[in-house]
KENUVO-982340 format. One line per 4 residues: number of its first residue (from 1); their letters; for each residue x, y, z of N, C-alpha, C, CB. Coordinates in steps of 0.02 Angstrom, whole numbers. Each point is the difference from the previous one (the first is absolute). Last residue first. Glycine has a CB too. Layout:
! KENUVO-982340
NUM = a = X/Y/Z/X/Y/Z/X/Y/Z/X/Y/Z  ...
This chain:
! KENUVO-982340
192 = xxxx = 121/-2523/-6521/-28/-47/18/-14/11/92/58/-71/-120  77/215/-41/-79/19/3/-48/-72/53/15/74/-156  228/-69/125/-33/59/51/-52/5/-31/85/68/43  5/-239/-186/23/3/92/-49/63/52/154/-28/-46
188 = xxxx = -155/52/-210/-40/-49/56/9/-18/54/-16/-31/-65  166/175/-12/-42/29/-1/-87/-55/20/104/90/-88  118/-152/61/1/12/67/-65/28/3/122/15/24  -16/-226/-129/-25/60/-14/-46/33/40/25/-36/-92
184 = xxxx = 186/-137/56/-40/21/44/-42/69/-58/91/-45/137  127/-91/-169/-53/-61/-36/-63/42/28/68/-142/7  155/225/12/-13/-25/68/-55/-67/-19/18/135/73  92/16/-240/39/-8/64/-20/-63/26/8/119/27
180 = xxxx = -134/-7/-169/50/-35/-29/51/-38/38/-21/77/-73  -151/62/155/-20/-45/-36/53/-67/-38/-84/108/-5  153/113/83/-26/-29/71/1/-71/-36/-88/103/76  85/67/-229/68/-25/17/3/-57/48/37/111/-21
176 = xxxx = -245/19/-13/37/-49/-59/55/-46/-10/-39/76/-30  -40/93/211/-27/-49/-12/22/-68/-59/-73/98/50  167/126/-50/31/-58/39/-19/-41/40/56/54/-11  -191/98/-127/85/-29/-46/28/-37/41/39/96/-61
172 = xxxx = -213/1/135/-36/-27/-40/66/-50/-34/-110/106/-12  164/89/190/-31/-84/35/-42/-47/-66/-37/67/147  138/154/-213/55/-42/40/-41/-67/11/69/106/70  -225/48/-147/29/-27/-51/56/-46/19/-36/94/-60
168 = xxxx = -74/35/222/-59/-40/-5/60/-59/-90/-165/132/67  277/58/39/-10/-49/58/-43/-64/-50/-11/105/127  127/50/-289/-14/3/48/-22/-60/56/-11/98/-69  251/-94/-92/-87/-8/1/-38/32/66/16/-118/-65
164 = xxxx = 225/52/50/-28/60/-32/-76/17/-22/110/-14/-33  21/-192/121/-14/48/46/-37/81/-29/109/-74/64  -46/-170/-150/-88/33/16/4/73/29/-53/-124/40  248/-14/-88/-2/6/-60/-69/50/10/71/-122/-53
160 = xxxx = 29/44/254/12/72/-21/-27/20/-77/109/-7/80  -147/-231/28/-31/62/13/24/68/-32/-21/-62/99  163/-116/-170/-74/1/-9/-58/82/36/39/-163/7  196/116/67/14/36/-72/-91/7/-18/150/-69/-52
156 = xxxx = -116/-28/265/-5/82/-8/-13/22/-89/100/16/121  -204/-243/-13/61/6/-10/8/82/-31/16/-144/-16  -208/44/201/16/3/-85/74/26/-22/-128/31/-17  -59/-131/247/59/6/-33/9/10/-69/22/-55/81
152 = xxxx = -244/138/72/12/-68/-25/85/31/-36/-163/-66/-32  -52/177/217/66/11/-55/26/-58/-14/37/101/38  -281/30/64/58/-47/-5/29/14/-68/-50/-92/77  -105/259/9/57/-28/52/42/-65/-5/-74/54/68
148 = xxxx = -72/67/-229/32/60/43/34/-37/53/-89/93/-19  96/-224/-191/-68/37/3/48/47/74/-142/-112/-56  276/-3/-64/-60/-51/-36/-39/37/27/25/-122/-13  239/211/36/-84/-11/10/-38/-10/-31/5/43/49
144 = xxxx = 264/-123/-36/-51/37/-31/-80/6/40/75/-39/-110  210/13/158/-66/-14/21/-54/25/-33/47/-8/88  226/-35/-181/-74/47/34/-52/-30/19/16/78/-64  261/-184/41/-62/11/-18/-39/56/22/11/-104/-9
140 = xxxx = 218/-37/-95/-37/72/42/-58/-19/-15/72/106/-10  101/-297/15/-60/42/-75/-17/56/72/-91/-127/-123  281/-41/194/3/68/-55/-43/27/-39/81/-32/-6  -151/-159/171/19/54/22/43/59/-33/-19/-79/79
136 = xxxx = -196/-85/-168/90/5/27/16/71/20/47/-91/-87  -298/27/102/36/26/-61/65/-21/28/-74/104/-49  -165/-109/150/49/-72/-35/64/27/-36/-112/-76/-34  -13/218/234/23/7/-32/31/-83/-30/-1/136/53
132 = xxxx = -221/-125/97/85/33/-9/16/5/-59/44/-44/86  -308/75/-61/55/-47/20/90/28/13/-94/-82/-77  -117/242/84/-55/-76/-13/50/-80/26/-73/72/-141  119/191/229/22/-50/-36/-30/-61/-5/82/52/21
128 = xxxx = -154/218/67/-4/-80/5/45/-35/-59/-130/9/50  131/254/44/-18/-62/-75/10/-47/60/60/32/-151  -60/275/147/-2/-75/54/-16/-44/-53/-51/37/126  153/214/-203/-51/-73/5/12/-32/51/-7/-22/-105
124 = xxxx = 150/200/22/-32/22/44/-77/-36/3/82/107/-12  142/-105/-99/-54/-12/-50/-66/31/52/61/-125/-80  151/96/181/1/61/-48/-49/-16/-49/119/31/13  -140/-173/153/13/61/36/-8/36/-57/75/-27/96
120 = xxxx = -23/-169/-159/-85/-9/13/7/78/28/-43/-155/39  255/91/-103/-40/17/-84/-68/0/33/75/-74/-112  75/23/307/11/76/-31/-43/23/-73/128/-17/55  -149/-204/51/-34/46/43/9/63/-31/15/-64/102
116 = xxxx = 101/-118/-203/-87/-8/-10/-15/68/30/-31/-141/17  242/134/14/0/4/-48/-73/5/-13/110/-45/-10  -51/-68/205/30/95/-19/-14/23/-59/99/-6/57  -104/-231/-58/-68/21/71/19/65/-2/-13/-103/100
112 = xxxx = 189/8/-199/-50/-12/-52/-84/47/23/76/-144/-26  144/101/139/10/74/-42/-75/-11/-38/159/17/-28  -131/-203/178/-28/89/27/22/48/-33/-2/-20/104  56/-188/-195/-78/-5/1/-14/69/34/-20/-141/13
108 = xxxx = 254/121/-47/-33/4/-65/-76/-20/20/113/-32/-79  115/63/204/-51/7/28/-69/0/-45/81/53/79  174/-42/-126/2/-42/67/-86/-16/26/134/68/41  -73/98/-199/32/-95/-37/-23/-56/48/131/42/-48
104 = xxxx = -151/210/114/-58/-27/-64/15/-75/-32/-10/135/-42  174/-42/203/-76/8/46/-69/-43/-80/49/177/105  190/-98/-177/-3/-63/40/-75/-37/50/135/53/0  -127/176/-109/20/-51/-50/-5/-80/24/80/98/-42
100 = xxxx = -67/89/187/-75/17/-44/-14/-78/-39/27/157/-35  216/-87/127/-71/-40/62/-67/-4/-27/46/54/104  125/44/-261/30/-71/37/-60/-36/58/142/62/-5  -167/181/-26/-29/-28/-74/28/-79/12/12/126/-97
96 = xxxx = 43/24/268/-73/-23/-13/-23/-43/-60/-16/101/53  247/-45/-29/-5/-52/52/-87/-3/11/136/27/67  -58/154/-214/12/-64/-34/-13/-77/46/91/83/-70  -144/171/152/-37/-52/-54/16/-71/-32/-21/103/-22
92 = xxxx = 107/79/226/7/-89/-16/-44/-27/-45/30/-21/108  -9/277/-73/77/-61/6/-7/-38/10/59/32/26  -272/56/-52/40/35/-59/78/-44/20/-75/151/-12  -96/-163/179/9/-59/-52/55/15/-67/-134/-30/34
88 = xxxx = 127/148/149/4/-63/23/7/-38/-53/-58/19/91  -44/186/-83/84/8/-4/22/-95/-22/22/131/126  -240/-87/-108/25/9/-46/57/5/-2/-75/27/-19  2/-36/217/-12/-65/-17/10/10/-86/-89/-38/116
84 = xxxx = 114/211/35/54/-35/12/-4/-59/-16/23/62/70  -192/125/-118/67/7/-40/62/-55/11/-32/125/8  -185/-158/99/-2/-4/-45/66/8/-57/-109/21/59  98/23/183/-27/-47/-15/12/-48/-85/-72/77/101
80 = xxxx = 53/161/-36/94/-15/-6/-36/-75/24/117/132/49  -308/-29/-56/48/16/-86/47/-11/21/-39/85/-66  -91/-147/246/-25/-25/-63/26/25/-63/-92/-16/60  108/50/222/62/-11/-63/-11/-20/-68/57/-32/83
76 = xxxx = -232/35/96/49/35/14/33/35/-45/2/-66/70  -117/-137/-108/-32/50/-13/27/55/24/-81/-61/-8  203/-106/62/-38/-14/-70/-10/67/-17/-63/-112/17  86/36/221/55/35/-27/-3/31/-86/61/-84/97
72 = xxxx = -252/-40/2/7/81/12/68/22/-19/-81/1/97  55/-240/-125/-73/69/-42/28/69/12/-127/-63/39  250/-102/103/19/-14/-86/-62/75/-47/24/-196/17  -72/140/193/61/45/21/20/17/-64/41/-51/108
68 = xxxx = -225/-104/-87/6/74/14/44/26/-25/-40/-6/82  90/-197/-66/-56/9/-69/-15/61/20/-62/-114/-32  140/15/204/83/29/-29/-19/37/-76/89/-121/58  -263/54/99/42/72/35/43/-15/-64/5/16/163
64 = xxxx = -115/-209/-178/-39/47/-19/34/88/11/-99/-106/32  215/-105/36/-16/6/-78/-42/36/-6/23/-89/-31  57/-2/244/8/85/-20/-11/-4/-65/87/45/78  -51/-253/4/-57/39/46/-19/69/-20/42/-61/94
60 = xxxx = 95/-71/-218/-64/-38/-17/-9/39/37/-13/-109/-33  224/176/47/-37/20/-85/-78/-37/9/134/-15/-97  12/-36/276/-30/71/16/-37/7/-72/101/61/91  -11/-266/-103/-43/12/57/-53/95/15/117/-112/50
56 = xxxx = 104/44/-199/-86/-25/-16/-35/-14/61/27/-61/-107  150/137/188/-13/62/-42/-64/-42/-37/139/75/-20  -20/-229/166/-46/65/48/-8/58/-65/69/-12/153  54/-171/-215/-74/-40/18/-35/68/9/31/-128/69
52 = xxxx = 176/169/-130/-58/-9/-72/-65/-17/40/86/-61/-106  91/80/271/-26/47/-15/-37/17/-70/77/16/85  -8/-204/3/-24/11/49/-30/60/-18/69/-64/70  113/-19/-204/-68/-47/5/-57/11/42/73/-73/-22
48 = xxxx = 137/175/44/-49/9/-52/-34/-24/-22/42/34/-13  122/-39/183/-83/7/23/-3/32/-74/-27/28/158  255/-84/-148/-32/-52/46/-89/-6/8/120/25/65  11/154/-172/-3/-65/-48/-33/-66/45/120/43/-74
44 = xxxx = -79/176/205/-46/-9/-56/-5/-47/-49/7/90/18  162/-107/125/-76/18/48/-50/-7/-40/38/85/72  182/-67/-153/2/-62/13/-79/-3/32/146/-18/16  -69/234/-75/-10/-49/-51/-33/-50/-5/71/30/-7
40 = xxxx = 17/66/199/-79/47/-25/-18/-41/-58/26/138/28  195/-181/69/-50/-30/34/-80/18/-21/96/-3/90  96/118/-210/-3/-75/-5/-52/-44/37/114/21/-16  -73/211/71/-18/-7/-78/-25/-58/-22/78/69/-22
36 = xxxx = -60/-30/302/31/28/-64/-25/-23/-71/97/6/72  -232/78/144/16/-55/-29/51/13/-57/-112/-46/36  0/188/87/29/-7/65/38/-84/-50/-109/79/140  107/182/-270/-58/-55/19/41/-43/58/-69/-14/-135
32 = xxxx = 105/290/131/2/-85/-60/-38/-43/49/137/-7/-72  -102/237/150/-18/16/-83/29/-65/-25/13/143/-18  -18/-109/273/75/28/-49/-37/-10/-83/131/-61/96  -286/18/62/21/61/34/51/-5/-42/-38/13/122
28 = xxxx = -159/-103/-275/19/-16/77/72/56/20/-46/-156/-13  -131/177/-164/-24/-10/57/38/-18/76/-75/-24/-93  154/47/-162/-14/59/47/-39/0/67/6/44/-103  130/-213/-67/-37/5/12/-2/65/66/-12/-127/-66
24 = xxxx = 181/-22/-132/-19/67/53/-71/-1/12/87/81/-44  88/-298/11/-60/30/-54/-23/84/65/-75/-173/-81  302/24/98/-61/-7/14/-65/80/-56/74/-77/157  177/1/-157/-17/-79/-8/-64/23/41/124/-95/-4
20 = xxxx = 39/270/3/-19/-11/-63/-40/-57/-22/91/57/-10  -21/-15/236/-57/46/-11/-32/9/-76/58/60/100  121/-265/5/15/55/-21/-74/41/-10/119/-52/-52  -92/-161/232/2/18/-83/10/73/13/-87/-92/-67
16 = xxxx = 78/-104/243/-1/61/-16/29/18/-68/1/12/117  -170/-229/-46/69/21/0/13/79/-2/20/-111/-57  -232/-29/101/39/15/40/69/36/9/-69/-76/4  -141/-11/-146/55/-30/-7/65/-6/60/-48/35/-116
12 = xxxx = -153/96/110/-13/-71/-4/42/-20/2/-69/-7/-43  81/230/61/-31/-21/70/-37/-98/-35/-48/181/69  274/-21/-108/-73/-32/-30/-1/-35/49/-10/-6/-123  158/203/157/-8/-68/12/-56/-5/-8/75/-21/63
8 = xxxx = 111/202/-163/-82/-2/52/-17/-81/-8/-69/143/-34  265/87/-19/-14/-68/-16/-58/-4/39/113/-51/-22  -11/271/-17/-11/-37/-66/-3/-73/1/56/89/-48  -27/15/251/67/11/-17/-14/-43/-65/75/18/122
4 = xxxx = -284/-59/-16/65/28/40/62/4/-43/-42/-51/106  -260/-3/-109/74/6/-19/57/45/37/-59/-22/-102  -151/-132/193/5/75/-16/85/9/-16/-115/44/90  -86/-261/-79/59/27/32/19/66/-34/39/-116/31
């Protein structure tokens, strides 16, 4: 219905209301909406369930276009991208550091699986693990190499005592250690 004298009749509700009780919209001929404020509300709270259904819907059909869209805006915008995710974080470190924290308490075998991967990456080896780790869970440990691709559990302080040595001298010493450890000796082991 088309306002008159600053009033206009919702076209749901029916009543005539004041021009201040509808949301503006430019498409239609007096510049507001045909529903007042309240009924739009009431509309939308009514179909939102309808409309989570229909947006994960569109997100599964269109997941590849929206993965585009996402890239290219990206790359587009790749230094204010960047400056607005440092911004980002610079005023909410402390609420990162609270989530970092809680995330690592909350999640201790996949901080553990992160952890393996990042010392194998930055060591820049592939290993086999002969076994798991027997150790309690407050002893740190290193993965040592018994030869170029496998690796057996050793407690850090220990290993590190070797670390200064070269390669061929490291693996003679913490053979030894191994030995003591484990009852194993590896060097027969791998020759056999």
């Amino acid at each position: 219905m088309k306002a008159s004298n600053g009033f206009k009749i919702c076209s749901h509700c029916r009543k005539n209301l004041s021009i201040s009780e509808y949301h503006k919209n430019r498409t239609t001929h007096d510049g507001f909406g045909n529903e007042c404020k309240f009924c739009l509300s009431e509309i939308r709270e009514r179909n939102l369930e309808k409309k989570h259904e229909y947006d994960k819907q569109y997100c599964l059909v269109n997941a590849e276009q929206q993965r585009q869209k996402t890239n290219d805006w990206y790359y587009a915008n790749h230094e204010y991208a960047i400056d607005r995710s440092k911004e980002y974080y610079r005023n909410h470190i402390e609420e990162h550091q609270i989530n970092s924290r809680n995330w690592k308490k909350n999640n201790p075998e996949r901080l553990r699986i992160l952890r393996e991967k990042y010392t194998a990456k930055r060591r820049n080896m592939g290993f086999f693990k002969l076994w798991k780790n027997p150790f309690p869970e407050d002893v740190q440990i290193d993965w040592h190499h018994v030869n170029k691709m496998l690796v057996v559990p050793m407690p850090r302080r220990i290993h590190n005592k070797c670390s200064h040595l070269n390669p061929e001298e490291h693996r003679e010493r913490c053979n030894v250690w191994l030995y003591q450890l484990y009852g194993l000796d590896f060097n027969k082991l791998l020759k056999s």
